[in-house]
C-alpha positions as CSV (number, residue, x, y, z in Angstrom):
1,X,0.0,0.0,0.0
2,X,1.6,3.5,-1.2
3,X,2.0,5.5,1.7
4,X,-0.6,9.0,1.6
5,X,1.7,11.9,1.2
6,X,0.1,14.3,-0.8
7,X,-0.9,17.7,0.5
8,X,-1.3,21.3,0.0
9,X,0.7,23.8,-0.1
10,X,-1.2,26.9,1.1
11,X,0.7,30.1,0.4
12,X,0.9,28.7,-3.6
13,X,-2.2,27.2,-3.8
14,X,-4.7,30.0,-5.8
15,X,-8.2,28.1,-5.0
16,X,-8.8,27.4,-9.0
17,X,-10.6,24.2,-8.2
18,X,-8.1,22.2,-10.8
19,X,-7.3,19.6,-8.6
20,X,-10.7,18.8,-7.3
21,X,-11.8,18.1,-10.7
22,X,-9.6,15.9,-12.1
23,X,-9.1,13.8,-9.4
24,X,-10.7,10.7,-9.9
25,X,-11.8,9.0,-6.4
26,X,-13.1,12.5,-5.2
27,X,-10.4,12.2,-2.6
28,X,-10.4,16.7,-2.4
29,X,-13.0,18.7,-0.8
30,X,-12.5,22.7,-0.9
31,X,-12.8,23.8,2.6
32,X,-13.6,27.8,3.4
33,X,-10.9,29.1,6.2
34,X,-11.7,32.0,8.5
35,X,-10.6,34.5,6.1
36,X,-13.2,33.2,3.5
37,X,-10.7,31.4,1.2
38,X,-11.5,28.7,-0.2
39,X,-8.5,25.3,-0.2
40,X,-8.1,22.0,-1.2
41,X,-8.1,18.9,1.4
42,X,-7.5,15.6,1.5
43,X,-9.7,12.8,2.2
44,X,-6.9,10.3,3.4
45,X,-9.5,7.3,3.2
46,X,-10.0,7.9,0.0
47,X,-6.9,9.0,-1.8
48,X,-5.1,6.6,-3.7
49,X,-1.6,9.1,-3.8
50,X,-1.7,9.0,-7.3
51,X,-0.1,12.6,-8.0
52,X,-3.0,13.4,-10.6
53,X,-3.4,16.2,-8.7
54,X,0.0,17.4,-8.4
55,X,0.6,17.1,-12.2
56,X,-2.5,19.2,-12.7
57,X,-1.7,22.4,-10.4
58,X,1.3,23.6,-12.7
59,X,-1.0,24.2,-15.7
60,X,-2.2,27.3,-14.1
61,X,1.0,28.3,-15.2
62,X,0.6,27.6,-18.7
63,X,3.9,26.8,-20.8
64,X,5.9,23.4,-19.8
65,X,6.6,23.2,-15.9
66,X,9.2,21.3,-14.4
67,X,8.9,20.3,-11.0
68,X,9.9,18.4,-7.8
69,X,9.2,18.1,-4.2
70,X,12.1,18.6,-2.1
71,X,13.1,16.2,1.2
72,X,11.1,18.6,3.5
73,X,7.9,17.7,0.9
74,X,8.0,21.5,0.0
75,X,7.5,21.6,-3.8
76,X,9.8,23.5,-6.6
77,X,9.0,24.4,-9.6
78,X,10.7,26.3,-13.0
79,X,8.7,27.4,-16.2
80,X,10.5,26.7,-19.3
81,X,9.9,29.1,-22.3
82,X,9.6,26.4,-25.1
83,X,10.2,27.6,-28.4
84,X,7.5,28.0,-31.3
85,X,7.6,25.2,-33.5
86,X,5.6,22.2,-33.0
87,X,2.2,21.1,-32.0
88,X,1.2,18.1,-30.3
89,X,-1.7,15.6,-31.7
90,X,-3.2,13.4,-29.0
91,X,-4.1,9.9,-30.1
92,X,-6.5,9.1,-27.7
93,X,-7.6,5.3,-27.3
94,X,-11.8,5.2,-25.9
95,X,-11.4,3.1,-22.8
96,X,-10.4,4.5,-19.1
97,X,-7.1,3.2,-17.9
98,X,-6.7,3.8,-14.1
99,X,-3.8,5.2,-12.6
100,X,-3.8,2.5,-10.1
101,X,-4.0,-0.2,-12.4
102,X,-1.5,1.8,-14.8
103,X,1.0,1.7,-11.6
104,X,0.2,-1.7,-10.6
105,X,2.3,-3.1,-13.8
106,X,5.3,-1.4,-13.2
107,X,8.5,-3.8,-11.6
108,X,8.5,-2.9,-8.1
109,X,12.6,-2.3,-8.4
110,X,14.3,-0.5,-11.6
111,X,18.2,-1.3,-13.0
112,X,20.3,1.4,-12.4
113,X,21.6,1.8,-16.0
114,X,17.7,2.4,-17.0
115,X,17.5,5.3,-14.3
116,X,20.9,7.0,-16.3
117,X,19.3,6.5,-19.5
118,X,15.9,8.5,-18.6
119,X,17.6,10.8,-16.5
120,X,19.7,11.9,-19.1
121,X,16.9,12.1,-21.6
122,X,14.9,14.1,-19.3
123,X,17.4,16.8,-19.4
124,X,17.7,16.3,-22.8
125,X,14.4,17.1,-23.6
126,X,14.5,20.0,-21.4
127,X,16.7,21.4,-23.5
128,X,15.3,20.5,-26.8
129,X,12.1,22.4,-25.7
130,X,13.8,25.3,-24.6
131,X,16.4,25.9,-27.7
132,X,13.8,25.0,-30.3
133,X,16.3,21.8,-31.2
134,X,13.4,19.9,-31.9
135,X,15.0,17.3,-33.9
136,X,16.4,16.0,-30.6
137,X,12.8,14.8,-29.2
138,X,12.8,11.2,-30.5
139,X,15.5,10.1,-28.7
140,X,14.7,12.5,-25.7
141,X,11.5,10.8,-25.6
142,X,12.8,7.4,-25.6
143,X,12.1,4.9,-22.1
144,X,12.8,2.3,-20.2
145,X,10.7,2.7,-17.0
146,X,7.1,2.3,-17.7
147,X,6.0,2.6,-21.6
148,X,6.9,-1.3,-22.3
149,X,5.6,-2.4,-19.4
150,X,2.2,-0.4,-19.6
151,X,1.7,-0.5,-23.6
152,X,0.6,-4.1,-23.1
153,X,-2.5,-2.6,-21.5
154,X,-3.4,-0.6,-24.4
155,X,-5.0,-2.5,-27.2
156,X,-3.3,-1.3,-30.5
157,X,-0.8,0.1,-28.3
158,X,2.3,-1.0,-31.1
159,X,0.5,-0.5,-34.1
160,X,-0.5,3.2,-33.5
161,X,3.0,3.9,-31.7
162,X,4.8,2.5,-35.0
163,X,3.1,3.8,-37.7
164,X,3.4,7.6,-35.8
165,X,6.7,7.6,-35.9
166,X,7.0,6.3,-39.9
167,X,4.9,9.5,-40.1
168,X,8.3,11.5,-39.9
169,X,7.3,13.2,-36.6
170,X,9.3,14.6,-33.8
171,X,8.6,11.9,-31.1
172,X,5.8,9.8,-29.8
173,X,5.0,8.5,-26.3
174,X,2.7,7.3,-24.2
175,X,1.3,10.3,-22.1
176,X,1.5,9.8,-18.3
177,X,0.1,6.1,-16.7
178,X,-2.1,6.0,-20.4
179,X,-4.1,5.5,-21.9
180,X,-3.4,8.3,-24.5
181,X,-0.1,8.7,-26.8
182,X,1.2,12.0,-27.9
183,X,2.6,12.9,-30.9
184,X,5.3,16.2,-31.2
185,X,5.2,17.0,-35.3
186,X,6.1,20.6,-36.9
187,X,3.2,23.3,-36.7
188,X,3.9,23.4,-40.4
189,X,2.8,19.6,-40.5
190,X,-0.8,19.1,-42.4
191,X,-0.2,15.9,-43.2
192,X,0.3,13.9,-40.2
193,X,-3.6,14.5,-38.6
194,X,-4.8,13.1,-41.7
195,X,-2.6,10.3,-42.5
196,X,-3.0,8.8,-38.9
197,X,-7.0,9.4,-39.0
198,X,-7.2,6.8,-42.5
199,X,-4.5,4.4,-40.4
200,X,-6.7,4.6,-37.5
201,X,-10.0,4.6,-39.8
202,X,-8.8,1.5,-42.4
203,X,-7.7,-0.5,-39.3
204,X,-11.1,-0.3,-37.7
205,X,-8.9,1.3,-34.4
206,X,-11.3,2.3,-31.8
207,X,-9.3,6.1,-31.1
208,X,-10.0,9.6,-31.5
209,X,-7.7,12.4,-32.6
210,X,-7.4,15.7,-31.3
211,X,-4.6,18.4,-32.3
212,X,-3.4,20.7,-29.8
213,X,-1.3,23.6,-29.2
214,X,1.0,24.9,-26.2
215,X,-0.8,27.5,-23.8
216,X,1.9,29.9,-22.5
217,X,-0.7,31.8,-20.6
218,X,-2.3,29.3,-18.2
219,X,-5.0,30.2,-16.2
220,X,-7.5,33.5,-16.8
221,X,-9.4,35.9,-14.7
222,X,-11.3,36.7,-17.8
223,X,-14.1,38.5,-15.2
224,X,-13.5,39.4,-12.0
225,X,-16.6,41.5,-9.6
């Protein structure tokens, strides 16, 4: 059993009411303080300390985040300014994949040449997004922690994954615990969307497609009284 450590951290936390909806065993309740502001707490029973939470806060920031909690759980975070470029296409499979099921796959104990090799790519990528290097991303992307193990639980998994990346796109990878993959191609690309829609359409594939781009600006007061 994971042990419960999420919290919240007060003097950052802005009330936007982010975390309370994604999380998915309504484990957050907003509670009202004796100022009248409103903030997140956690209902230890039933939180599952699956960090969807936590990955949700920084996109109130907008842009790419990169953040860690610290040994006194105080967390740290650094907004990257990624270069214009690219667009992401999310290849979205239409079944729910749990977190905790998602986590339950993993090996409970990791080689320590497959920690070096993400570790490295992590601050590869890093760089790749901020220097506009985008050519960088499909090796920057690559793993050896959780995508083989959790692809199995993706039906169609390989065949999307593959045919992506003959698509001549930046990278591919599966987004989070799953079930969705994401796909890093030029913004000048108009070819990709369409090519992986027939794949996905001649194959009878059960996914839907949905291009995005990156919001720099995060979260809006777009009216205030």
């Amino acid at each position: 059993m994971l042990k419960n450590n999420i919290s919240c951290v007060k003097e950052k936390c802005f009330g936007c009411g982010l975390c309370k909806n994604k999380c998915p065993y309504n484990a957050i309740e907003f509670i009202e303080n004796s100022e009248g502001f409103l903030y997140p707490q956690i209902i230890k029973e039933k939180c599952k300390n699956c960090g969807i939470c936590y990955n949700v806060c920084p996109a109130i920031f907008g842009g790419l985040i990169s953040t860690i909690m610290t040994n006194d759980k105080k967390p740290l975070y650094n907004c990257v300014n990624v270069k214009d470029g690219i667009k992401f296409v999310a290849l979205i499979p239409r079944f729910k994949l749990s977190t905790e099921k998602a986590r339950s796959i993993l090996p409970k104990e990791i080689l320590f040449k497959d920690c070096v090799y993400n570790i490295g790519r992590a601050a590869l990528l890093v760089s790749a997004f901020s220097n506009g290097n985008y050519n960088l991303l499909r090796e920057a992307t690559k793993d050896k922690l959780h995508q083989q193990y959790r692809s199995g639980l993706i039906k169609n998994f390989n065949n999307v994954y593959n045919k992506t990346l003959e698509l001549n796109v930046f990278a591919c990878f599966l987004s989070g615990a799953g079930p969705t993959l994401m796909a890093i191609i030029s913004k000048d690309d108009f070819v990709f969307v369409n090519e992986i829609s027939k794949f996905i359409s001649d194959n009878d594939i059960n996914w839907d497609i949905k291009e995005l781009t990156i919001d720099k600006d995060g979260a809006k007061i777009l009216k205030g009284e």
